[in-house]
N, C-alpha and C positions, 0 to 999 in steps of 0.2 A: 504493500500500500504506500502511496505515497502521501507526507505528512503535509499538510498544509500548514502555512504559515497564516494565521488568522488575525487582524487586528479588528475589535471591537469601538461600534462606533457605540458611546456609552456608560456611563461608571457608578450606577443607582444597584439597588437591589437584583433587577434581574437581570444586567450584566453581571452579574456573579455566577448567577444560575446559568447564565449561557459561557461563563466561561467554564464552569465546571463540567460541563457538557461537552465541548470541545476537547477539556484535555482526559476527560473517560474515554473521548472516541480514538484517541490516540494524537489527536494534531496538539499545532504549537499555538497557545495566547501570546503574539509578541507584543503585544501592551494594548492598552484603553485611550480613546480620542472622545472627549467630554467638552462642553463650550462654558461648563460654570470654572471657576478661575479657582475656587477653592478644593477643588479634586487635583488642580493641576498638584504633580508633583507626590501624589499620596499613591499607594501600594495594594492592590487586589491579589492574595496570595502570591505576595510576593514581586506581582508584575505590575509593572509602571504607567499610572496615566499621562501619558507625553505631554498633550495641551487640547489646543480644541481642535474641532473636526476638520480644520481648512486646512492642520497642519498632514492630516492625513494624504498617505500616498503611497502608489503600486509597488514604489522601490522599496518601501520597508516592507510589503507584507505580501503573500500571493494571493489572500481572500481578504472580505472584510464582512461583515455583519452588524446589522444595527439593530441591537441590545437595548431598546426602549420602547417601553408596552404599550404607550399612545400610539394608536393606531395611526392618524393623520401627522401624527412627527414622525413615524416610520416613512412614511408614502413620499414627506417634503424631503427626507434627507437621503434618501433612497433615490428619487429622481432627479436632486439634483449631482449624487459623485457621480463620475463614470467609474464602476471598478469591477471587479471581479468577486461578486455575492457569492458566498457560503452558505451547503445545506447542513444543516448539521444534526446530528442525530442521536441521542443519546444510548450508550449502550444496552441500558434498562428500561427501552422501549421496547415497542413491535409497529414495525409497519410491514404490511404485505408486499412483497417483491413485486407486485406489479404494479402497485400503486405509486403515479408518477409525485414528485417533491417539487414546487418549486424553487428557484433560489432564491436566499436569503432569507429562508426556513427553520426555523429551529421547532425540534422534536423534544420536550422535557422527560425529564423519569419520568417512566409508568404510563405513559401515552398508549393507545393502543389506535392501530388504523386498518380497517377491515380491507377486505379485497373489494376490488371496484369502485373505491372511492379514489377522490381527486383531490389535489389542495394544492394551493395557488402560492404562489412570491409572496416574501416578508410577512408568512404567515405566522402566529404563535401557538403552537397547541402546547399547550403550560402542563405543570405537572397534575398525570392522573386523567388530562382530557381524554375523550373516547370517541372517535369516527366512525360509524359502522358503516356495514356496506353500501356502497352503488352513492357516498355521500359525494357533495359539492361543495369544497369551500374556497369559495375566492381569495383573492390577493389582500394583501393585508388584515386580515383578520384575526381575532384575538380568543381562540376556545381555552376560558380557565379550566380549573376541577367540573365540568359540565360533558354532558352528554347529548352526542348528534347521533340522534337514531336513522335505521336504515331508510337510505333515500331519501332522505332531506339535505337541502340546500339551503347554503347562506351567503350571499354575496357579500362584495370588496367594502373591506369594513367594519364586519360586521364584530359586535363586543358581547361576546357568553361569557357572563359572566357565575361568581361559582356557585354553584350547586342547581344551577338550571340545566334543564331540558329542552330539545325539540323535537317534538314526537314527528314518526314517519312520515317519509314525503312531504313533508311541512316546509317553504319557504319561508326566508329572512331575507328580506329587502336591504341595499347596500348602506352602507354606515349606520343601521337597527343596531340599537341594546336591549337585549333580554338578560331581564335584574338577575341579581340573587334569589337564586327558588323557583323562578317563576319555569312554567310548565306552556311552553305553546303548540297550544293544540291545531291553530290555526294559519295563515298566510300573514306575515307583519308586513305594513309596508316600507318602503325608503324612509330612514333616516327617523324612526320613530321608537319609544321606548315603552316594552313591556313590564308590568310587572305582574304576580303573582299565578295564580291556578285557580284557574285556569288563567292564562295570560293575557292582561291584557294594556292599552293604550293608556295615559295618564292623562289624554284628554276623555276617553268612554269614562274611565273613574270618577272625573270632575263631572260629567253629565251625570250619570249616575246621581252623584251626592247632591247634585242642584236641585233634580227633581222629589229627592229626598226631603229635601228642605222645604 
């Protein structure tokens, strides 16, 4: 195997996680590129956050990955380096050999990813997330400790957050968050936020209670 040289764009909480990842899968963290000025300088087991991301470049590293869970500051910082993205995969996962990665992917412990599913660029399936079969997950999207049952899709975006569901063949519309817990039994649309179980809008809720009142 040949060992990739990895430099993380990031130096919070889950760049650790993705650095820990990297060096279980055998490649190399040659250090952390963060743009707040008080990381510069400070040490991630060991390895050095050089400075901020512009000082990032191909001559120090053969991959890079960006190691920050906001979805739309993945997408800005992601489109604007030109580099060579990292998939990376933790060894205490499972994905199914057929099922394609995109780049700049990270796989956490204990992930599991069924046969016939798909999942897109700078995507996050966090520690414990679950893909079952024939799923769709678009590009940048963020599955925590949550479950994507078989044949459901979530497009570019999209934030599971933990201990939710989305039951079979069920659609999640692009930049949608489905809360903690919440259970969608239904189609969400773009860029809207469910919560509970059965799941639902935080505008239907407000209807709800109005008429309530």
């Amino acid at each position: 195997m040949t060992i990739q040289r990895i430099a993380i764009i990031g130096a919070g909480g889950h760049a650790t996680v993705v650095a820990s990842a990297i060096i279980a899968s055998g490649n190399e963290v040659v250090g952390f590129y963060a743009d707040p000025p008080e990381s510069w300088g400070s040490k991630i087991f060991g390895i050095p956050v050089w400075g901020p991301v512009s000082e990032l470049s191909s001559k120090n590293c053969s991959h890079a990955i960006v190691a920050i869970g906001d979805n739309a500051a993945r997408k800005r910082i992601s489109s604007a380096i030109d580099m060579d993205w990292a998939t990376v995969v933790h060894p205490f996962s499972w994905v199914h050999p057929d099922v394609p990665l995109g780049e700049g992917t990270i796989v956490c412990a204990g992930a599991i990813v069924q046969p016939g599913a798909r999942v897109g660029s700078h995507v996050i399936l966090n520690t414990k997330a679950s893909v079952d079969h024939d799923c769709q997950v678009g590009d940048y999207a963020h599955i925590a400790v949550a479950h994507l049952a078989g044949g459901a899709s979530i497009d570019e975006g999209v934030f599971m957050a933990l201990g939710c569901t989305v039951l079979p063949k069920v659609h999640i519309g692009a930049w949608a968050t489905v809360g903690s817990g919440a259970v969608a039994r239904k189609n969400v649309p773009p860029n809207t936020t469910v919560v509970g179980n059965p799941a639902r809008s935080l505008d239907e809720i407000r209807r709800q209670r109005n008429r309530e009142d």
